[in-house]
LOMAR-45108 format. One record per residue (C-alpha): x, y, z; residue in one letter. Coordinates in steps of 0.05 Angstrom, whole numbers, plus 5000, padded with zeros to 4 digits. Example, Ala and Ser with C-alpha at 12.3 -4.5 7.8 and 13.67 -1.06 7.14 Angstrom:
REM residues 2
524649105156a
527349795143s
END
This chain:
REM residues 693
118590410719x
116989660716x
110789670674x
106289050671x
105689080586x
112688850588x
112788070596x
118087760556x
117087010533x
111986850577x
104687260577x
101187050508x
104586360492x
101585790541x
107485290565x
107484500575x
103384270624x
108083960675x
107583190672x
106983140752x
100583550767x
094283190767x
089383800726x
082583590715x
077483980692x
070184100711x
066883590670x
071783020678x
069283140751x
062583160729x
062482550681x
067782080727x
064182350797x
064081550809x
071981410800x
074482070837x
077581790907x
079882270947x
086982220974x
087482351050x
091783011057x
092983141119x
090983841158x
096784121195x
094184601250x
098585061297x
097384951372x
091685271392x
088685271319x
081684981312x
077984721244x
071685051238x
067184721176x
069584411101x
067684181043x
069983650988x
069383600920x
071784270913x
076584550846x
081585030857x
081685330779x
087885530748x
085986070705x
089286000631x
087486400570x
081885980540x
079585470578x
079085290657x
083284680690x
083984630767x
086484080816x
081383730856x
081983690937x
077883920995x
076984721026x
077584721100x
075785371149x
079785491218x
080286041273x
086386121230x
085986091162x
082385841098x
085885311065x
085984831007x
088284091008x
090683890929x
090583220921x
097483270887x
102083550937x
105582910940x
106882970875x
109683590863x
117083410896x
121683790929x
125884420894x
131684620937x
131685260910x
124585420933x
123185561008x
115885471032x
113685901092x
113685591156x
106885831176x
103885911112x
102085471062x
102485680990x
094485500988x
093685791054x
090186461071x
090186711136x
082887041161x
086887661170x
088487681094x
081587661063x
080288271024x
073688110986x
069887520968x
065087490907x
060686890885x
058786740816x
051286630796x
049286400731x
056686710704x
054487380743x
060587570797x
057787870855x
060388160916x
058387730977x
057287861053x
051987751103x
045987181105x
046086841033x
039386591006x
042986280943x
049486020950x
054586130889x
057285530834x
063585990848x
067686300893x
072886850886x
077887160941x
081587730940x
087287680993x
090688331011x
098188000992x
094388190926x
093587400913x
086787190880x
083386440892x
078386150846x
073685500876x
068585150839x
063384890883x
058784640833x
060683930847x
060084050919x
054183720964x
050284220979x
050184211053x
056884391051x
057884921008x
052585331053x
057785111115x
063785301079x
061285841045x
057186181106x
064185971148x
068486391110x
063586911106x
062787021180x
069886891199x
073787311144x
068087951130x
064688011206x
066388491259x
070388191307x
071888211384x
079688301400x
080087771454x
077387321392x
083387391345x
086886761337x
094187031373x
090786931438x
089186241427x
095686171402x
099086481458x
095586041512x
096885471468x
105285591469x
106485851530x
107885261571x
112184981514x
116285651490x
123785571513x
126886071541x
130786531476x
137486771478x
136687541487x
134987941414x
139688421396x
133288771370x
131889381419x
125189311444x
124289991475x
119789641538x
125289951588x
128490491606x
135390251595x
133790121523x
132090921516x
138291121553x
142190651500x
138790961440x
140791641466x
148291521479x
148691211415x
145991781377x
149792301429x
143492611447x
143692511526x
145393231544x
139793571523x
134593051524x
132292561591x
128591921590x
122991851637x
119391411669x
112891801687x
108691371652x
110190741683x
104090251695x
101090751634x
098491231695x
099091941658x
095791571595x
094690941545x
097591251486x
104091311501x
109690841529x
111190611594x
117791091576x
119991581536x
125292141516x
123392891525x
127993481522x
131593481594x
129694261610x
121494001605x
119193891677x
115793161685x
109493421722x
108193781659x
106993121629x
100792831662x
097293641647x
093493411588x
095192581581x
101292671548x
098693151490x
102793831474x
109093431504x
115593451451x
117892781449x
125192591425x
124992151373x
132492211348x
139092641347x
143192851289x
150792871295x
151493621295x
146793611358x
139993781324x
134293281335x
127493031310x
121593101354x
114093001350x
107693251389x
101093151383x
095493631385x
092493771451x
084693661467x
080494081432x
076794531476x
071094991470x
071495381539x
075195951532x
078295961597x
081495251578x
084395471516x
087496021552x
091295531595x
091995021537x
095395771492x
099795951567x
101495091568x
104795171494x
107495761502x
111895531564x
114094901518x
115595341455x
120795791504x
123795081525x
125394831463x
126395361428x
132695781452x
134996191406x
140996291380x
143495571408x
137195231398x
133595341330x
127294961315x
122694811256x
116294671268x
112194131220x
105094101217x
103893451172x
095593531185x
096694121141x
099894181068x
101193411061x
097792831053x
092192611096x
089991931118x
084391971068x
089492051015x
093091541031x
086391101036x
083891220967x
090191270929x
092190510956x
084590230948x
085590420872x
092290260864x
091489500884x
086689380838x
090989420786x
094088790815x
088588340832x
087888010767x
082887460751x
085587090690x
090487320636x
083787600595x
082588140656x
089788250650x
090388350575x
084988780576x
087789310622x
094889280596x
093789870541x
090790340599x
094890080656x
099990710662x
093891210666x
090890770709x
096390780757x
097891500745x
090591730766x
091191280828x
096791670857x
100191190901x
107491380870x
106092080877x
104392020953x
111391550949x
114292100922x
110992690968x
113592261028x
120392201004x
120893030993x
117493211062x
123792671096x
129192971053x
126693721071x
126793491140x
134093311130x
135893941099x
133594271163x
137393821208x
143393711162x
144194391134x
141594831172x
143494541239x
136394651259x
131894201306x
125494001280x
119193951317x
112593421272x
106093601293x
100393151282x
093393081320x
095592371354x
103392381323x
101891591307x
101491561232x
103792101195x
110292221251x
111891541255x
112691541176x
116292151166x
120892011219x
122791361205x
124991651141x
128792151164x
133091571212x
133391101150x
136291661103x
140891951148x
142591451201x
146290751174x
144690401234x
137890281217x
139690151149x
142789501185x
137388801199x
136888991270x
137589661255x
132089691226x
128189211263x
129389711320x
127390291293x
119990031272x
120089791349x
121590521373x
117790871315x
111090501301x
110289961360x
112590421411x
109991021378x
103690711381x
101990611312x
094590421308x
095089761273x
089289411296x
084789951262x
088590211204x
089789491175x
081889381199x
083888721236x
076988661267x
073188931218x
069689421251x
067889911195x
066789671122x
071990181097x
078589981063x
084889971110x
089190561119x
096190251099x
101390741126x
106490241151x
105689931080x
106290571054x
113290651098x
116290021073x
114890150992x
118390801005x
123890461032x
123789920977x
125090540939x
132290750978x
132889930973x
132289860900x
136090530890x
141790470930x
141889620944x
149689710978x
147290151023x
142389631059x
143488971102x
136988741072x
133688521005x
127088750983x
125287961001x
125788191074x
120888761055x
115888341025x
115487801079x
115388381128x
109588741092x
105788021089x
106387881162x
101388421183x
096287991161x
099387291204x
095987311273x
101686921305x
105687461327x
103188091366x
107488611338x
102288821291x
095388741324x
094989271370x
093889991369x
098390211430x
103389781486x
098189911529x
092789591494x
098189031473x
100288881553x
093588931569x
090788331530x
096687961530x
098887901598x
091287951627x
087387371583x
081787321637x
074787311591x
071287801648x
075988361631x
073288891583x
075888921518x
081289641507x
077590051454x
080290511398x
077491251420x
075191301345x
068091051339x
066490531293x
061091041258x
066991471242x
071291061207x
078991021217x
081291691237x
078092311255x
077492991208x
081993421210x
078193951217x
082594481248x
089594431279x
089394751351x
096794741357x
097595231298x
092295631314x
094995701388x
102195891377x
100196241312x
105896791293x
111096541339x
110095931292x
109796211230x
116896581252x
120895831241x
117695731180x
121496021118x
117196151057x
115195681005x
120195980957x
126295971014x
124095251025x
124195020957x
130895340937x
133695071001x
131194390985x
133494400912x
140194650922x
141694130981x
138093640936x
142793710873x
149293750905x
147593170945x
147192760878x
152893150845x
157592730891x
159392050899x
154691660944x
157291411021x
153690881033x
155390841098x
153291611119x
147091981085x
142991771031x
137192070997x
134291830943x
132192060868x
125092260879x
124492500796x
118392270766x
121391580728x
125391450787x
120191300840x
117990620821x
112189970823x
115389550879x
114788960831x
117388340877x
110488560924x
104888750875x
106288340822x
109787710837x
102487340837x
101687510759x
104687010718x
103487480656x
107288020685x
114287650694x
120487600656x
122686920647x
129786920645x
129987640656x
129688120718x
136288360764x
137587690795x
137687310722x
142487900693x
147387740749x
147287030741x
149187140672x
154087630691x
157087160744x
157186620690x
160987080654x
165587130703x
166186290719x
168486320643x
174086780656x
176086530720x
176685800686x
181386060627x
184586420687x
185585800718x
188485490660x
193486040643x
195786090710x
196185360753x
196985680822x
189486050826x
187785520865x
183585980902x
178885980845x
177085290832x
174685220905x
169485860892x
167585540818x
166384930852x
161785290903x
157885620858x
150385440860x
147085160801x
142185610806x
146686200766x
147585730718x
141085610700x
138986400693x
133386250641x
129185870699x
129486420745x
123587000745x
124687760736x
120387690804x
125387240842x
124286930890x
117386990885x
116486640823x
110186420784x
112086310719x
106085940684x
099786190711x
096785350705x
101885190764x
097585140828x
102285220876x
105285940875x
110885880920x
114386430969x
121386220934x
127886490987x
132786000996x
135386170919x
137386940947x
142186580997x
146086470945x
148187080922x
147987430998x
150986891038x
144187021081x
141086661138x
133686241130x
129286831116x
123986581148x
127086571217x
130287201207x
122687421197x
120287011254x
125787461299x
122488071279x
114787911274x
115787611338x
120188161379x
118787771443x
111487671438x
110087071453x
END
């Protein structure tokens, strides 16, 4: 495990100020108030994107050991983002080895991505939200990207650090209506000038053809049917327009109860088995409804299960797994070890940091996830047996699990578009409810449930484990996880695809906004209280499930000999899920602390050392032997970047590696090099934007 103590050349020893960034500190400001000019840096906004109130005079502090510099400019607030305009950009040339997001600037924070704000008072940090009577000398944000801002105001006229501040306020921390997110004014603002696309070879799951194609490619069209009963969303909002169920289920049993108690194919194995999931049905008190609601299951459990041909397990993840609370608390303690103020904060925690991160239990729930998929696959895989996920909606804890299970045992969504699909079918399709459990508008002052985050550090894990085995870096992981927090793109603002073609396709202002059934009052998710689907079949259920002890000697023993033999990595792949071996995803959570990198260290330096090993021998090679010609064309094609290891960070490409630079960058080009990769970002831009807008 990557732990942060370990820091190599560059935590305790501050470096040379580069020559070509203009610092200044608070009291040259103070004492030269008369000479500072302000350069004219100019605001670029996106169509549609409107500036809302700034403010000038304003220091962006770099935080260093012992003393506070910053770089002076001006803090502007849109209906997009909060951003800061240095005074220096002109000066800080170009890199070609650094890439700088296309949407994003590296001093720009999208509303979306506003964790907390504080203000200091009289060197007092305080949390701030609401009417302010005093307005702070400081201001801190905590992003959710785990970046942290520092402002001084204190030089700031004081008209407009009560506008910026109260802007920010409002426009980050408030509840918000849905129509009011900044993707609709986008979307009106592009649509007239969008070409028309070539068509994405990402399946989008929007038709019925691209169900029919997912089930002849996984050879499951015999036993299951795609239907279109809930075109126009008629039987109910939750589900997709279409869907796979198994091909013996009658469609007017669909539309009974809205689509709840219905097992819905998410995926066949190669020996025939497949995944399903259902969710709970409504819970009743009349007893003459449960009676139906008992007669109802019963008549589905005798249609999938047919026994001997057809064996089923049945999966209840409300019960002996994690919950959404879990997952809730276990991430809101586990960032914190990552949103570092200054290199004191961080010094500080480094002798506790380990129990810190232990009693958070984020890698344990990493770990938990990765068992309950690989059990899953013993089922499927070993014992040629179906299996059935129950959940009381079968929109978080399903589309998790199952994803896992396709990504482990299916190399097609190991693949870009692979992959890209499967979080289509899985999570947007699935109906994934992104709008509240990344708390886009706000509505409850809890923390954000992040699942789908939770989903992509597990499969960081099978990345960093097994890197052959993917089409895709952990770069593509981190950009992904960081777009769910860019309101360009729909793909992850919207609790359902009915919800999504709702708003999108029908902007009038008189419509009525499409509520989340949760209330507000009750936070994200409801208790889970009791599980009516278990308590209705009750023994026939219990039947399919083995023991604990069965289960765990099952597990183990397909477990070990899985690992005792060389790894395809183009067939299944599970990964070590051994205490040491599940893992910090250290590119995401700490690539904004300086302190915390390697300099001239980390996997991408040792290969450029390694592959400057390698120019060595190839040039004596080339000596020996005059007709490798072959070889001097590849030496002469290799980047300077692997020759010049002891620049690069053991966070590439998201390097920082002097915490006094202002301008933390979102380096990618520099992986191109040794993937022979397209632009990242418009690889990202396919996939956040999965014909949106």
């Amino acid at each position: 495990m990557l732990g942060k103590g370990v820091v190599g050349g560059g935590g305790g020893t501050k470096a040379p100020k580069p020559s070509f960034v203009s610092y200044v500190r608070p009291e040259e400001i103070h004492t030269n108030e008369k000479e500072v000019t302000e350069k004219e840096v100019t605001l670029h906004l996106l169509p549609g994107e409107q500036l809302l109130c700034e403010a000038s005079t304003v220091l962006k502090y770099v935080q260093e050991d012992s003393c506070q510099r910053g770089i002076y400019g001006k803090l502007v607030c849109t209906d997009f983002k909060i951003a800061f305009l240095g005074d220096d950009e002109s000066a800080l040339g170009n890199d070609e080895t650094q890439f700088k997001n296309k949407v994003i600037g590296e001093n720009d924070i999208t509303l979306h991505c506003v964790d907390q704000i504080y203000g200091v008072f009289d060197e007092k940090k305080k949390t701030l939200f609401g009417q302010l009577k005093k307005y702070p000398e400081k201001l801190i944000i905590h992003c959710k990207d785990l970046r942290v801002f520092h402002f001084c105001l204190r030089y700031t006229k004081e008209e407009e650090v009560k506008r910026i501040v109260s802007g920010i306020i409002h426009h980050t921390l408030a509840p918000k209506l849905l129509k009011r997110l900044f993707l609709f004014s986008y979307a009106t603002a592009v649509q007239n000038n969008t070409a028309t696309s070539p068509k994405k070879q990402t399946v989008m799951f929007d038709t019925l053809a691209d169900w029919l194609w997912e089930l002849e490619r996984t050879k499951g069209s015999e036993k299951y049917t795609a239907v279109s009963v809930n075109e126009g969303y008629r039987v109910c909002a939750r589900l997709p327009a279409y869907f796979v169920i198994p091909t013996l289920l009658p469609e007017e049993n669909v539309p009974r109860f809205q689509g709840h108690g219905i097992p819905i194919w998410c995926w066949s194995c190669h020996n025939g088995c497949a995944l399903l999931k259902m969710s709970a049905l409504p819970k009743e008190q009349d007893d003459s409804i449960l009676q139906v609601q008992k007669s109802f299951l019963d008549g589905i459990y005798r249609i999938i299960h047919k026994p001997p041909k057809e064996l089923v397990k049945t999966e209840d993840l409300s019960s002996n797994f994690v919950s959404l609370q879990d997952i809730q608390t276990a991430y809101a303690k586990f960032k914190q070890l990552f949103l570092i103020d200054n290199s004191t904060e961080f010094w500080d925690t480094d002798i506790k940091w380990f129990s810190l991160l232990e009693s958070s239990s984020w890698l344990d729930i990493i770990r938990r996830c990765l068992k309950k998929a690989i059990e899953i696959i013993e089922c499927l895989e070993a014992q040629n047996m179906s299996v059935l996920l129950l959940e009381e909606n079968a929109s978080d804890l399903c589309c998790l699990i199952s994803s896992l299970v396709q990504v482990m045992m299916d190399p097609h969504c190991r693949t870009r578009v692979g992959f890209q699909s499967l979080v289509q079918k899985e999570w947007i399709m699935g109906g994934h409810c992104f709008l509240d459990r990344c708390n886009h508008l706000r509505q409850s002052d809890k923390e954000e449930v992040p699942v789908f985050l939770l989903f992509l550090d597990c499969v960081w894990q099978l990345v960093h484990q097994h890197p052959p085995a993917f089409e895709f870096t952990e770069t593509y992981l981190t950009v992904l996880s960081d777009s769910l927090y860019i309101p360009i793109f729909s793909t992850f603002f919207f609790n359902s695809p009915h919800q999504k073609d709702t708003n999108m396709h029908q902007r009038q202002p008189s419509l009525p906004l499409t509520q989340s059934k949760s209330s507000p009052k009750r936070g994200f998710f409801r208790e889970e209280t009791d599980h009516l689907i278990k308590n209705l079949l009750g023994k026939r259920i219990s039947k399919l499930i083995n023991s604990s002890d069965e289960l765990q000697d099952n597990f183990r023993e397909f477990y070990d000999s899985w690992h005792s033999k060389p790894t395809d990595h183009h067939g299944l792949l599970l990964p070590h899920i051994e205490g040491p071996e599940i893992k910090v995803w250290a590119q995401r959570y700490l690539r904004w602390i300086p302190e915390a990198q390697i300099l001239g260290g980390g996997t991408v330096a040792t290969m450029s050392k390694l592959l400057e090993m390698m120019e060595e021998v190839q040039s004596l090679q080339e000596k020996i032997d005059e007709r490798h010609h072959r070889q001097e064309a590849l030496q002469a094609e290799a980047p300077s970047l692997l020759r010049n290891s002891v620049r690069l960070s053991s966070l590439f490409p998201f390097a920082l590696l002097q915490r006094h630079s202002s301008k933390p960058v979102l380096p990618t080009s520099g992986w191109k090099a040794l993937g022979d990769e397209e632009d990242l970002a418009k690889r990202e831009d396919e996939f956040v934007d999965l014909g949106d807008v």
